[in-house]
LOGUMI-628673 format. One record per residue (C-alpha): x, y, z; residue in three letters. Coordinates in nm, 2 decimals. Last residue first. Layout:
! LOGUMI-628673
<xx = X yy = Y zz = Z aa = ala>
...
This chain:
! LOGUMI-628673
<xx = 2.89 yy = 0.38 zz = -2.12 aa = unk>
<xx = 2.97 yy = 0.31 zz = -2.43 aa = unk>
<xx = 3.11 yy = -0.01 zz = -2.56 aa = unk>
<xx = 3.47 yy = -0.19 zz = -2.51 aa = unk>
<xx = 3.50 yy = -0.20 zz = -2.17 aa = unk>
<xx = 3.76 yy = -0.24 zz = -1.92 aa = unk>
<xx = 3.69 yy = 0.08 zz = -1.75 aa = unk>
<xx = 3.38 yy = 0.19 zz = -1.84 aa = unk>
<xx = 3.32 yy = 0.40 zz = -2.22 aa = unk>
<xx = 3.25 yy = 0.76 zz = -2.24 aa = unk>
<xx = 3.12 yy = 0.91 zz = -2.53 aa = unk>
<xx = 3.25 yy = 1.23 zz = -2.70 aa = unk>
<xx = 3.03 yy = 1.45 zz = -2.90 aa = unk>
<xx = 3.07 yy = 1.81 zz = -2.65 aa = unk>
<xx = 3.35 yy = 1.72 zz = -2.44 aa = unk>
<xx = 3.28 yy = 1.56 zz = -2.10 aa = unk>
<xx = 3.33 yy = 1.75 zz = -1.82 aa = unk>
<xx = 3.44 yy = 1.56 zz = -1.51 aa = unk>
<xx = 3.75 yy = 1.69 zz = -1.44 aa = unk>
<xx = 3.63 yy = 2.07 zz = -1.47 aa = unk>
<xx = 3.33 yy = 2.03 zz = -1.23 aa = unk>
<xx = 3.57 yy = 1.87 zz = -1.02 aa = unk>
<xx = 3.81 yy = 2.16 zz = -1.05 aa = unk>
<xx = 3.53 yy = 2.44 zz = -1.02 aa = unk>
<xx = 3.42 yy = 2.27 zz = -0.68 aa = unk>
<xx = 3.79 yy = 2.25 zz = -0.57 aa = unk>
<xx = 3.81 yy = 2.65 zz = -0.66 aa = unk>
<xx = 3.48 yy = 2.74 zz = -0.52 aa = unk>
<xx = 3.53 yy = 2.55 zz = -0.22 aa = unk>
<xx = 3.89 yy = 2.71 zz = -0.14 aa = unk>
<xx = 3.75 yy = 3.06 zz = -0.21 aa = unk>
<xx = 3.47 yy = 2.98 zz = 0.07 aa = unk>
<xx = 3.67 yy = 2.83 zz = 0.29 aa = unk>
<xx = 3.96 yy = 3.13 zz = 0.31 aa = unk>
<xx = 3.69 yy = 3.34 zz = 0.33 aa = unk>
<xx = 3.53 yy = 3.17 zz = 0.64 aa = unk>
<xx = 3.92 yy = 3.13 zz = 0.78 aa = unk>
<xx = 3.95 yy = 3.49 zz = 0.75 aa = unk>
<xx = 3.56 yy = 3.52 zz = 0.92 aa = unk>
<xx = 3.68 yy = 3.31 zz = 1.23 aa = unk>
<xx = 3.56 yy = 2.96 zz = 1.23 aa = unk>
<xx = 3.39 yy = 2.85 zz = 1.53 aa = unk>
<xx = 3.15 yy = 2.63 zz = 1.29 aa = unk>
<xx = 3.17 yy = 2.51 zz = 0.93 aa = unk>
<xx = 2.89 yy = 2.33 zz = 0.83 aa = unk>
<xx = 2.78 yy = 2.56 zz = 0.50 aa = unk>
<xx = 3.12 yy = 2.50 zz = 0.36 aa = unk>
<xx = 3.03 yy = 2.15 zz = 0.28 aa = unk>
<xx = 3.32 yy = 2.05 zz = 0.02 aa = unk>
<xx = 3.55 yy = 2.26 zz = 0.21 aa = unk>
<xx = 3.49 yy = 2.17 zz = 0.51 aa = unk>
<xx = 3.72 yy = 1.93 zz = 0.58 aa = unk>
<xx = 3.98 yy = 2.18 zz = 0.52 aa = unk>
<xx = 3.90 yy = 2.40 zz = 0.79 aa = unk>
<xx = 4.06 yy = 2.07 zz = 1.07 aa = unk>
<xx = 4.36 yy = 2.06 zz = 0.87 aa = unk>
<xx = 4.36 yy = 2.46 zz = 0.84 aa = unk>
<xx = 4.31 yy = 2.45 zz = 1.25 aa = unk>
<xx = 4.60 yy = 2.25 zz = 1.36 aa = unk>
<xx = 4.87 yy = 2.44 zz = 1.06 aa = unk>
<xx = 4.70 yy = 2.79 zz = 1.18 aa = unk>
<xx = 4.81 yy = 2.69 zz = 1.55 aa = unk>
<xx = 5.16 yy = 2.57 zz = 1.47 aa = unk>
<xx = 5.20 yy = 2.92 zz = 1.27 aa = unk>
<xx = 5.10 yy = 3.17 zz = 1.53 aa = unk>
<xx = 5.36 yy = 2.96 zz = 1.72 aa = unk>
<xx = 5.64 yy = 3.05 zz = 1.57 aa = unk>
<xx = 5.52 yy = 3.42 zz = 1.50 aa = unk>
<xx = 5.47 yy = 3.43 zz = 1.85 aa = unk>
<xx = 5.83 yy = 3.32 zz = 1.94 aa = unk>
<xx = 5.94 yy = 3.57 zz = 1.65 aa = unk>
<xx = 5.79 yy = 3.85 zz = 1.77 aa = unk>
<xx = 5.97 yy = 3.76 zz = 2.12 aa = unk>
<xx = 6.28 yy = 3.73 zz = 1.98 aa = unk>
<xx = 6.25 yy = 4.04 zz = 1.82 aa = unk>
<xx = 6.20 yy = 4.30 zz = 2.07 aa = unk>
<xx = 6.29 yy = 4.63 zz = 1.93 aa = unk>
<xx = 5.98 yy = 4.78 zz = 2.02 aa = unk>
<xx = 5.87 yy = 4.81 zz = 1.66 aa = unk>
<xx = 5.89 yy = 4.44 zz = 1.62 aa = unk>
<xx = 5.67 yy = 4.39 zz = 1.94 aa = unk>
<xx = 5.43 yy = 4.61 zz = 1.79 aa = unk>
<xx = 5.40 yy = 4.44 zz = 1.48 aa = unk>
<xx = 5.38 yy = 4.08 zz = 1.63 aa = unk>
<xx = 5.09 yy = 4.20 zz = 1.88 aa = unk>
<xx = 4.92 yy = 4.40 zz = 1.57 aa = unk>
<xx = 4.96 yy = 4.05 zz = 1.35 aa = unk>
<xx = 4.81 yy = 3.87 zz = 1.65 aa = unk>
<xx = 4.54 yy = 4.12 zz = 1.72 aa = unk>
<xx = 4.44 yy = 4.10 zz = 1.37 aa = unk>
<xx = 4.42 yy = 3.72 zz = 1.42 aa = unk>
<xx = 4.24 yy = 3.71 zz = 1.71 aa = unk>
<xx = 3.94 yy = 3.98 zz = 1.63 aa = unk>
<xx = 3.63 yy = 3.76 zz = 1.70 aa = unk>
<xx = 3.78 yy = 3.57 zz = 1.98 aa = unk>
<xx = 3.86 yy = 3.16 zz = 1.90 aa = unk>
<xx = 3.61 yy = 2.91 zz = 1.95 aa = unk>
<xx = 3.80 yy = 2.57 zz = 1.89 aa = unk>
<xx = 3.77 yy = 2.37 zz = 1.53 aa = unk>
<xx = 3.61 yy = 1.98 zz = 1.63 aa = unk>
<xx = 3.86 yy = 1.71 zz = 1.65 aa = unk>
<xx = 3.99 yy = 1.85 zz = 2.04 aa = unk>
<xx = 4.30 yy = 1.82 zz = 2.25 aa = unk>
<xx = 4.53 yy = 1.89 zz = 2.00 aa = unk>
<xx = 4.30 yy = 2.25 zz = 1.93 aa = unk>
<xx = 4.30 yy = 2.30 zz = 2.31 aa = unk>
<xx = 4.64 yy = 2.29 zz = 2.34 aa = unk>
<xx = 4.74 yy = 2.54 zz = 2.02 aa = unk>
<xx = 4.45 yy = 2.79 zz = 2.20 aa = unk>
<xx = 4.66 yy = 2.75 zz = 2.49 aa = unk>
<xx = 4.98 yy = 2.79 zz = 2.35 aa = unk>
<xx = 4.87 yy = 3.12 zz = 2.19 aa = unk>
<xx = 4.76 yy = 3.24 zz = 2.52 aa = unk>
<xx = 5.09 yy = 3.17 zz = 2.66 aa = unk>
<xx = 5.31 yy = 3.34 zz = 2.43 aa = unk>
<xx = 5.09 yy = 3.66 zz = 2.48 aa = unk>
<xx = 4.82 yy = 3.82 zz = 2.28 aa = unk>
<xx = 4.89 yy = 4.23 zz = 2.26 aa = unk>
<xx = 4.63 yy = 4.49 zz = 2.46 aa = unk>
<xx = 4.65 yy = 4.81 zz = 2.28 aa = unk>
<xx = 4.77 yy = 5.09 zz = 2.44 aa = unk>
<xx = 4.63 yy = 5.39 zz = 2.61 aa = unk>
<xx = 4.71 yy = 5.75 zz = 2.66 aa = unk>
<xx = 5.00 yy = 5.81 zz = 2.40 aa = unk>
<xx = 4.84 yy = 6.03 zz = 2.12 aa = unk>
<xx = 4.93 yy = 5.74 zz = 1.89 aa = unk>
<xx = 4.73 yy = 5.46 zz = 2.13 aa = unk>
<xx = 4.44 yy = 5.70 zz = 2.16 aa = unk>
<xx = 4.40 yy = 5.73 zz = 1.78 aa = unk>
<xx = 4.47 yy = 5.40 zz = 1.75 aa = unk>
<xx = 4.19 yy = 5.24 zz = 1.95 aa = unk>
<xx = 3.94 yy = 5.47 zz = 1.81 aa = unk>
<xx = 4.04 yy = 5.36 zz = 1.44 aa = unk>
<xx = 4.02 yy = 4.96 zz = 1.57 aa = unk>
<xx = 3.65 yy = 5.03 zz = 1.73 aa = unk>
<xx = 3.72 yy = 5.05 zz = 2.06 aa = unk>
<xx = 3.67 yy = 4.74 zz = 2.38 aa = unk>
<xx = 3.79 yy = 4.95 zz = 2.70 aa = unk>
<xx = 4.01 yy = 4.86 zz = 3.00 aa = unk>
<xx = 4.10 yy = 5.09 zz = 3.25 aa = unk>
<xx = 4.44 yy = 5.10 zz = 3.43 aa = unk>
<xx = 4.42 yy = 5.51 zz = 3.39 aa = unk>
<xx = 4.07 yy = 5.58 zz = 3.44 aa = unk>
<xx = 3.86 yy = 5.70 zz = 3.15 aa = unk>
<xx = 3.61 yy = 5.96 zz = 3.03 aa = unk>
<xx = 3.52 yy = 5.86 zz = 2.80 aa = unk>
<xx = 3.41 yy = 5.83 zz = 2.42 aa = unk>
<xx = 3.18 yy = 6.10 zz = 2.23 aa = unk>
<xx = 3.19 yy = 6.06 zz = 1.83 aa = unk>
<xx = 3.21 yy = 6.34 zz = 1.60 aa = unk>
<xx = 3.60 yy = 6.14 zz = 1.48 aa = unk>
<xx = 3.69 yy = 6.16 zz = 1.83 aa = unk>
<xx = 3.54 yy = 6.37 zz = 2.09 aa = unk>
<xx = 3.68 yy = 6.30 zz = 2.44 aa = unk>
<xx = 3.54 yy = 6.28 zz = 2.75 aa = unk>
<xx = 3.87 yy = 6.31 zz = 3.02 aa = unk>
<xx = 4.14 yy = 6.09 zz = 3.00 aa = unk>
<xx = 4.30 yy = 5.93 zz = 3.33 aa = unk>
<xx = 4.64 yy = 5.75 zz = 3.21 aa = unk>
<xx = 4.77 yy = 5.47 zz = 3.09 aa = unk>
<xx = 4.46 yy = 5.33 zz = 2.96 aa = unk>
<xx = 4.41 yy = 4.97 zz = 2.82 aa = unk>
<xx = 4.29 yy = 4.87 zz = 2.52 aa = unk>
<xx = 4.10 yy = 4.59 zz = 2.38 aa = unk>
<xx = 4.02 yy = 4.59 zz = 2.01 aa = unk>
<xx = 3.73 yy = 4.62 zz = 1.81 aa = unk>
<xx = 3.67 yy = 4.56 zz = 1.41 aa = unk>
């Protein structure tokens, strides 16, 4: 998985993990693998970009707006839960929790718009792959279910509903 960061400072060409990255400008922006991204963001020369309040309310707006599941990017939630994490870290609570808040709002639009799919998982589109899991586990389960309901024991007969013979 990649993630956005942004330098702090100019670094030189680095070799991290046998792998060549840089050089960099401070300011600049760079798409790392998540390991990469970390490894820069502990040693203190970049950080990683975090989701704001009003990005979440936009993708929350354009859900309401729309019956069909929005694109979202590849990596959203992760960099969600990293945006809440780090905010938690530095103290700032309030602001983790506003995020949280709305985090929420936007899973409940798009798991009522997911769960349409989940007798024809093989339509889903702009779904993120947790919400392609998700899906998959939840069509298994409801397809096991109905599978289960409608069994009928081994030497039983089923009669119609106000009948007294055999279906």
């Amino acid at each position: 998985m990649k993630l956005v960061v942004k330098f702090l400072q100019d670094v030189d060409q680095v070799e991290v993990g046998g792998k060549t990255l840089g050089p960099f400008e401070a300011g600049e922006r760079a798409e790392l693998w998540r390991w990469e991204a970390e490894v820069f963001e502990e040693k203190g020369l970049a950080e990683v970009e975090t989701i704001t309040v009003t990005e979440i309310k936009k993708k929350i707006l354009a859900e309401e707006m729309s019956d069909s599941l929005q694109q979202l990017p590849e990596n959203f939630y992760e960099n969600v839960r990293r945006t809440i994490i780090s905010l938690i870290k530095k103290g700032n609570t309030d602001m983790a929790k506003s995020i949280s808040s709305l985090f929420k709002i936007l899973l409940n639009r798009r798991l009522t718009k997911l769960l349409k799919f989940v007798l024809s998982p093989e339509e889903a589109q702009n779904i993120l792959l947790e919400e392609r899991f998700l899906i998959n586990q939840l069509s298994l389960f409801v397809e096991g279910w109905m599978n289960e309901l409608g069994e009928i024991p081994a030497g039983e007969e089923v009669s119609g509903i106000d009948s007294k013979e055999p279906v």
